[in-house]
C-alpha positions in Angstrom: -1.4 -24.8 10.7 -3.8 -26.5 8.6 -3.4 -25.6 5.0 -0.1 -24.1 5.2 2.8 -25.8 2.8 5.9 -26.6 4.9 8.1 -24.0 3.9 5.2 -21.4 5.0 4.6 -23.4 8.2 8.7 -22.9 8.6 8.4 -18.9 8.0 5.4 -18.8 10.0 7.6 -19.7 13.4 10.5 -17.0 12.3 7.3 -14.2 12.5 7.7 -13.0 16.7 3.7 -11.8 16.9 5.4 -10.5 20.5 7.7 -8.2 18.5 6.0 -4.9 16.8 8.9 -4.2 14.1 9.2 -6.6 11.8 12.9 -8.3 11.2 15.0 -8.3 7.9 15.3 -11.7 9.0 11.7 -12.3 9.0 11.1 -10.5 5.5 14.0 -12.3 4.0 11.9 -15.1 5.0 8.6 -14.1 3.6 9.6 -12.4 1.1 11.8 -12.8 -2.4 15.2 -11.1 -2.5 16.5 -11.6 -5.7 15.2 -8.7 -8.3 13.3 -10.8 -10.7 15.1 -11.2 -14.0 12.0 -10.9 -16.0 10.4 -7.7 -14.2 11.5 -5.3 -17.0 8.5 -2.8 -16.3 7.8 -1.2 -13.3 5.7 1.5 -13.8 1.2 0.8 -13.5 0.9 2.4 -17.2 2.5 2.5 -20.4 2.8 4.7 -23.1 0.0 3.5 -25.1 -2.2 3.6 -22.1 -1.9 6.4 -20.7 0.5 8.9 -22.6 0.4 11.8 -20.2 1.4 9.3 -17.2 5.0 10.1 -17.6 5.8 11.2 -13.8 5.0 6.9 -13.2 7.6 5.8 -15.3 10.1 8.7 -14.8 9.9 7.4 -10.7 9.6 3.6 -11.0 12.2 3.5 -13.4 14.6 4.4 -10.9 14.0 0.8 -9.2 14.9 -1.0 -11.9 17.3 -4.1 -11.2 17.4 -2.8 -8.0 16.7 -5.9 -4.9 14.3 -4.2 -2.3 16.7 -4.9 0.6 19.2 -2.4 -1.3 16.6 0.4 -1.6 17.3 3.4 0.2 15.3 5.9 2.5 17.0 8.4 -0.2 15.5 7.0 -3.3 12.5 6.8 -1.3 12.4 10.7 -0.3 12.0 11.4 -4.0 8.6 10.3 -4.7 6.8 9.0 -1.3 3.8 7.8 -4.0 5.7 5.5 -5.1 3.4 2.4 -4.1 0.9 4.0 -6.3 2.8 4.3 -9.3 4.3 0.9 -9.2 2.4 -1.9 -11.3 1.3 -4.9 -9.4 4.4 -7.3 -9.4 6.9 -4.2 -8.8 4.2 -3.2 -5.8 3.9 -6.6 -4.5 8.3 -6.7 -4.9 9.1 -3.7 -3.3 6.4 -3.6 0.1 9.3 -5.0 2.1 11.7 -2.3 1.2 8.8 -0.1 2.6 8.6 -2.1 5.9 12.2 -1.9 6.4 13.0 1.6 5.6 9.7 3.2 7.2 11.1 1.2 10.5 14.7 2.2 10.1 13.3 5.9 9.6 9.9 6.5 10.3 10.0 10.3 10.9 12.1 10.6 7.3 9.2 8.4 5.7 6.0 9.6 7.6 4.7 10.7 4.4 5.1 7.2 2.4 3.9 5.6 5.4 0.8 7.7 4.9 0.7 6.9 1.4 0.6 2.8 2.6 -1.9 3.3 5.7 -3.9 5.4 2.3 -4.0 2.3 0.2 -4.4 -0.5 3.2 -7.8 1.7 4.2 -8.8 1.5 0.4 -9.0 5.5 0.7 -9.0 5.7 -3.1 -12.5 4.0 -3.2 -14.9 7.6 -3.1 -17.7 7.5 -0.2 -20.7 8.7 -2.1 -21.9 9.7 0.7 -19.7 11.8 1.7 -18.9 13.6 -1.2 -22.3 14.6 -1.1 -22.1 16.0 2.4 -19.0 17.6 1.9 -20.2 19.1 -1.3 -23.3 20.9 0.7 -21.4 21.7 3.3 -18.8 23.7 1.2 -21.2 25.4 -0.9 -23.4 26.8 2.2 -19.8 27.9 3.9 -17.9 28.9 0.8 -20.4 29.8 -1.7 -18.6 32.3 -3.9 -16.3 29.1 -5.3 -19.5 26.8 -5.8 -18.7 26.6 -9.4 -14.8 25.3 -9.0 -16.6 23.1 -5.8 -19.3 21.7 -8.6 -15.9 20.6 -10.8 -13.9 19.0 -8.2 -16.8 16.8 -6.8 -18.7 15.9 -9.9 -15.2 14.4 -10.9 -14.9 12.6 -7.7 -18.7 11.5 -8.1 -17.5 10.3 -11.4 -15.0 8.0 -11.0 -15.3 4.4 -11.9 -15.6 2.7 -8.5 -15.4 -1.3 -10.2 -11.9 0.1 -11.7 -10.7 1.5 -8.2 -11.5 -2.0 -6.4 -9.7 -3.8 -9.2 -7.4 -1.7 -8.8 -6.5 -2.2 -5.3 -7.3 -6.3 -6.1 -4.9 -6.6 -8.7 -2.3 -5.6 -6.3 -3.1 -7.0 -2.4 -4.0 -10.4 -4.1 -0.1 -11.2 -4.7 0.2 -11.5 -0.9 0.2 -14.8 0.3 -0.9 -15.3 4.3 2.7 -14.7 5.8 3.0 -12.0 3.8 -0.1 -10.0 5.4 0.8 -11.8 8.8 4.0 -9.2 8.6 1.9 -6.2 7.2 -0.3 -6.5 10.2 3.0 -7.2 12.4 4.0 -3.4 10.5 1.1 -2.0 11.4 1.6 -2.3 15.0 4.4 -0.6 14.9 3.2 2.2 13.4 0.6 2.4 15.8 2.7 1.9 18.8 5.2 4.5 17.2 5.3 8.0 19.2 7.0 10.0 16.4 4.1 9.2 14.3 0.7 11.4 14.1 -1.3 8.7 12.3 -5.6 9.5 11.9 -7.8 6.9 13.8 -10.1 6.7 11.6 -7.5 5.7 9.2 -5.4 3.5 11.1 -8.7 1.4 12.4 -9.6 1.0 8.3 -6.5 -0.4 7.4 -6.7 -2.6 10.0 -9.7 -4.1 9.3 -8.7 -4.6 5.4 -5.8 -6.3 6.3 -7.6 -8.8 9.4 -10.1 -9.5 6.0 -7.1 -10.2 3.4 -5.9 -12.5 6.0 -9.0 -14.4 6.8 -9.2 -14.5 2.8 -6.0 -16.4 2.6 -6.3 -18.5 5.1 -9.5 -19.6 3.4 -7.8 -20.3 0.5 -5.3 -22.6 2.0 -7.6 -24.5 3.5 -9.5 -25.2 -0.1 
């Protein structure tokens, strides 16, 4: 595969695209094991940043010097938002500890798997649009709360769309191709998974986020 060093071109033939559930074998191969020795931080704030964030550092501390192929669907039942209060590096880390444990488990993680499908669809990026319709349509059904609907929409209206798609950057950027080769190999089984109720509409979005990370990379490797 043009572009591809030869340790990636050697990971690349342990991936089985016939195979919807991703191996340990094949994330051992994609991914790092060891719990880096220099990750002291976990959490996407500190103190000084944002001093009310405390619930994100309470949760990711948890996962300190832990390796992500020891991480438990336990430790995961305690916060399924994890992936979004994780920093980058810790995010980027711990996404094959999510692959392995939503497969082992997926009815006991439907929840975090939601949470993943969220961020893979960039649902935290606010549809104008939408807002707006919903907003109208809300006040004309449910017009005695249009002052509490006012306050939850202007705030939605208000946030800082640039920040959100940095946001999201910041963290799908530390994926190299394999990497997103596997998320997409995830994603079929979640799709193919009867156990799951997973939106269309969702599902299809995430989809096409991760078909453009991967055209990304592969652009990249070819530079």
């Amino acid at each position: 595969m043009h572009g591809i060093s030869n340790k990636e071109e050697m990971c690349w033939a342990t991936i089985n695209i016939g195979e919807t559930m991703v191996t340990e074998e094949e994330l051992l191969k994609c991914f790092s094991l060891e719990y880096p020795e220099d990750m002291d931080y976990l959490s996407r704030s500190t103190p000084e940043e944002e001093p009310h964030d405390s619930e994100a550092r309470d949760e990711t501390i948890k996962y300190k010097g832990i390796r992500w192929v020891d991480v438990s669907t336990e430790l995961l039942e305690e916060c399924y938002d994890i992936p979004l209060l994780f920093n980058p590096r810790a995010f980027h880390y711990f996404f094959p500890a999510f692959i392995k444990q939503t497969q082992d488990a997926p009815e006991r993680n439907e929840l975090l798997i939601d949470c993943l499908i969220g961020l893979l669809a960039e649902e935290t990026i606010p549809d104008v649009e939408s807002i707006q319709q919903t907003k109208k349509l809300l006040q004309k059904f449910e017009p005695e709360f249009k002052n509490e609907i006012d306050e939850i929409t202007d705030s939605l209206l208000a946030i800082d769309k640039e920040s959100l798609v940095k946001w999201i950057e910041e963290r799908f950027k530390l994926f190299n191709l394999l990497q997103w080769c596997l998320i997409k190999k995830w994603m079929q089984f979640v799709v193919l998974c009867e156990s799951l109720c997973m939106d269309k509409e969702r599902i299809e979005a995430a989809e096409k986020n991760i078909d453009r990370w991967i055209l990304r990379k592969k652009m990249d490797n070819e530079k």
